[in-house]
C-alpha positions in Angstrom: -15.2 27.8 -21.6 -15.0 31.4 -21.2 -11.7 31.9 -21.7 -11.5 29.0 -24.2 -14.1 31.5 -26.1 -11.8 34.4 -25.9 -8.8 32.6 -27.1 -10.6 31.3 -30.2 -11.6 34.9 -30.9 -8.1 36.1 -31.4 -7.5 34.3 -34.1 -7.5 36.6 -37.4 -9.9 34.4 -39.4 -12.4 34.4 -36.4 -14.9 37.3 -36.0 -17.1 36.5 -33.4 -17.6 33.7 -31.1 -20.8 32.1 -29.7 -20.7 30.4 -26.4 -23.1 27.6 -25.2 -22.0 26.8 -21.9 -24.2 23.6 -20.7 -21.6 22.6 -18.2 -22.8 22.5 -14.5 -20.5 22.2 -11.4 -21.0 19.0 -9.9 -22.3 17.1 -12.7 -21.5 13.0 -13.2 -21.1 11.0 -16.5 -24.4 9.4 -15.9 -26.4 12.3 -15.3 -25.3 13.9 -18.7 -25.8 10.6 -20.5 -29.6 11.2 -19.0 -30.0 14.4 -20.5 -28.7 13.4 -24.1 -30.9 10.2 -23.3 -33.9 12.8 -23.4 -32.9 14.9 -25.7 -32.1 18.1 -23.4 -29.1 18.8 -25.7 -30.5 18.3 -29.2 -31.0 21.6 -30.4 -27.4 22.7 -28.8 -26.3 19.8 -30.8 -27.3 20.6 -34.1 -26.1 24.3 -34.1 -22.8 23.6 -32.4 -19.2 23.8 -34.5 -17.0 22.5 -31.8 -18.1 20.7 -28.8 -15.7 20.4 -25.4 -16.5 17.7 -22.9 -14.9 17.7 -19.3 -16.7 14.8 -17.5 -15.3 12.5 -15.1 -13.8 14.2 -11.9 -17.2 14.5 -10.1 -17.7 10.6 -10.8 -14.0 10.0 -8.8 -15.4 12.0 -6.0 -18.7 10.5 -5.6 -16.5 7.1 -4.7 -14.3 9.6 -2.4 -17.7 11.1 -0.4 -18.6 7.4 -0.4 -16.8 6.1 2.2 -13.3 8.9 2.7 -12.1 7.1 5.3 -12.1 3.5 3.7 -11.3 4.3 0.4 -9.6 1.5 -1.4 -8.2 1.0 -5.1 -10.4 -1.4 -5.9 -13.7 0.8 -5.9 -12.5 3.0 -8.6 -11.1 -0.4 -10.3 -14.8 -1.4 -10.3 -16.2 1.6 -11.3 -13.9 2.8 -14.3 -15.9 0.4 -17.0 -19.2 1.3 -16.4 -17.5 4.6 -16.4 -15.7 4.0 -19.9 -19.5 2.2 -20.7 -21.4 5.7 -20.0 -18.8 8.1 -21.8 -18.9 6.1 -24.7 -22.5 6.0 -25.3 -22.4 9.5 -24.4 -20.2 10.3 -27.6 -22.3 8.2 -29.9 -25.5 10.1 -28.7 -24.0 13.5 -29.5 -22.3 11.6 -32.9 -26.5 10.9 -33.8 -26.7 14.5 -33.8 -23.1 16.1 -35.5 -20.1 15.1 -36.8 -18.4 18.3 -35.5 -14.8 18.0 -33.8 -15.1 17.2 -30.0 -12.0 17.9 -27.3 -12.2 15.8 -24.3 -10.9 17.2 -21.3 -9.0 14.9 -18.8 -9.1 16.0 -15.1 -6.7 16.1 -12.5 -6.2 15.1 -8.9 -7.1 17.6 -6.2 -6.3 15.7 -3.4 -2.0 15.7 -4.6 -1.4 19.1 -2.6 -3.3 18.3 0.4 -1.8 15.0 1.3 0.9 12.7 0.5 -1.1 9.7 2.0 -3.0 9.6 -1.3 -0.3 8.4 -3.7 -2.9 5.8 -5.1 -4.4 8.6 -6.1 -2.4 9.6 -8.9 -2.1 5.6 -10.4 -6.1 6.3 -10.2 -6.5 9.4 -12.0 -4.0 8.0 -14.9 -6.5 5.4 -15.7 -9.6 6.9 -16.0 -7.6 9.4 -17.9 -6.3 7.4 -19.8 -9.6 5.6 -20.6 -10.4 9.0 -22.0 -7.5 9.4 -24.5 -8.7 5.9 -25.9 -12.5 6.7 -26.3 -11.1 10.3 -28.2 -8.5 7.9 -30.3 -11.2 5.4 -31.1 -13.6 7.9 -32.6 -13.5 10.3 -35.8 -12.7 14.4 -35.3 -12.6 13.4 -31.0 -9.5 14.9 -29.5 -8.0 14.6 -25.6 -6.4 17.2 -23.5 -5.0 16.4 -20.5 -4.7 18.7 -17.9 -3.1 16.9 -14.9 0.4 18.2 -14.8 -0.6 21.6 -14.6 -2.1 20.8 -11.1 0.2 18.5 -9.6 1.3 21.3 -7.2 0.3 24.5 -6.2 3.6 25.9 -7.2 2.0 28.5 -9.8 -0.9 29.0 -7.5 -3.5 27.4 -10.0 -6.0 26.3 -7.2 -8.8 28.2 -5.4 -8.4 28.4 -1.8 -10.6 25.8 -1.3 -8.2 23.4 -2.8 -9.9 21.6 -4.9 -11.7 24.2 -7.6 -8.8 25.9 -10.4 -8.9 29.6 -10.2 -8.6 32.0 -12.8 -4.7 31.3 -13.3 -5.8 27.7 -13.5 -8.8 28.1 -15.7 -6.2 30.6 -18.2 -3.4 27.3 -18.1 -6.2 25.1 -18.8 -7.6 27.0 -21.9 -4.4 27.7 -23.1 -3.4 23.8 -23.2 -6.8 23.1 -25.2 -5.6 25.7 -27.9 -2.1 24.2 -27.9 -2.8 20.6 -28.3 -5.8 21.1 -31.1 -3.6 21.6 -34.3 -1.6 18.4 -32.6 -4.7 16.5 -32.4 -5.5 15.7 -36.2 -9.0 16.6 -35.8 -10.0 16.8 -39.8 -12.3 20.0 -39.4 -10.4 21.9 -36.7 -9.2 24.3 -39.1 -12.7 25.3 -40.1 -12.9 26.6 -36.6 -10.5 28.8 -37.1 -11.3 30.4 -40.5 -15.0 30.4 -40.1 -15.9 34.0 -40.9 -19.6 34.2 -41.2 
C-alpha cells in the first residue's frame, strides 16, 4: 500500500497522499468480515477516497496447514462459496458506509516455484480468482487486479527468500499493475483520485 501511495502521489493533479493501512499479515475473509460486523472500520470508512482490498490467500492456506499432506481439490471446491458468501457481504458492509471506488486484489500461488507436484494448484487459484473478478463486475465503482502472472516464477526474483512473501521487486510489480489497470477498469470516480487537490 506503500508503494501504491507513492505512485498515486506522482501524479501532477495529486498533492499529497494519506495512507490508512488496516491490512494485517495473516488475516482471513472471515475475520475481516468480523471487524466490519463490529464496526472496527467505520470511521476509516467514511473518510476513505479509494479503498484496496487483498483478501483471500490466507483463507487457501488455512485448507493447506489443514491437512498438507492430504490435500485434495475438493476442500477448496467446498470452501470457495462460503468464501464468495463472506467477500460479498464484506463489500456490502463497507458499500453501507461509502460509495467510493474499491480495487480488489487477486492473489497468486506460492507454492508454483517450489514444486511441480502442485499443478492443481494453479486450476485452484484461477477460481477463487476468478470468483473475485465477478464480485468486482457485479458491483458499482469495484474494480479487480490480478496479480498472478507476475509470480508464476521466480524468474525476476519477485519472492522473499522465504518463498512465499513478494519482496520489494514484487511489492513495486504489484503496485505498478494496480495503477495500470485502474483507468482500464471503468470505475466512474477514479479520476477524482487523481485530480483531487485539496
Amino acid at each position: 500500500t506503500g508503494l501504491l501511495a507513492n505512485e498515486i502521489e506522482k501524479s501532477p493533479n495529486v498533492l499529497s497522499v494519506e495512507l490508512d493501512n488496516r491490512g494485517k499479515n495473516g488475516r482471513r475473509s472471515d475475520q475481516l468480515l468480523k471487524l466490519l460486523e463490529t464496526g472496527y472500520y467505520e470511521e476509516e470508512l467514511k473518510k476513505a477516497s479509494f479503498i484496496t482490498i487483498s483478501i483471500g490467500g490466507n483463507d487457501v492456506m488455512k485448507i493447506v496447514k489443514s491437512d498438507l499432506f492430504n490435500l485434495k481439490v475438493s476442500m477448496f471446491e467446498k470452501a470457495l462459496p462460503s468464501f464468495v458468501q463472506r467477500y460479498n457481504e464484506i463489500i456490502r458492509l463497507i458499500r453501507e458506509q461509502t460509495d467510493v471506488p474499491i480495487v480488489l486484489v487477486g492473489f497468486y500461488n506460492p507454492l508454483s516455484i517450489i514444486t511441480n507436484e502442485i499443478k492443481p494448484f494453479e486450476k485452484i487459484i484461477q477460481d477463487w480468482n476468478g470468483e473475485i473478478e465477478k464480485i468486482a463486475n457485479s458491483n458499482e465503482n469495484v474494480c479487480f487486479v490480478p496479480i498472478d502472472d507476475l509470480f508464476s516464477s521466480n524468474v525476476d526474483m519477485v519472492y522473499h527468500t522465504d518463498f512465499f512473501h513478494p519482496n520489494a521487486n514484487g511489492y513495486n510489480r504489484m503496485a505498478e499493475r494496480i495503477i495500470e489497470t485502474m483507468p482500464l477498469c471503468n470505475i466512474e470516480q477514479i479520476n477524482n483520485i487523481f485530480q483531487y487537490e485539496g
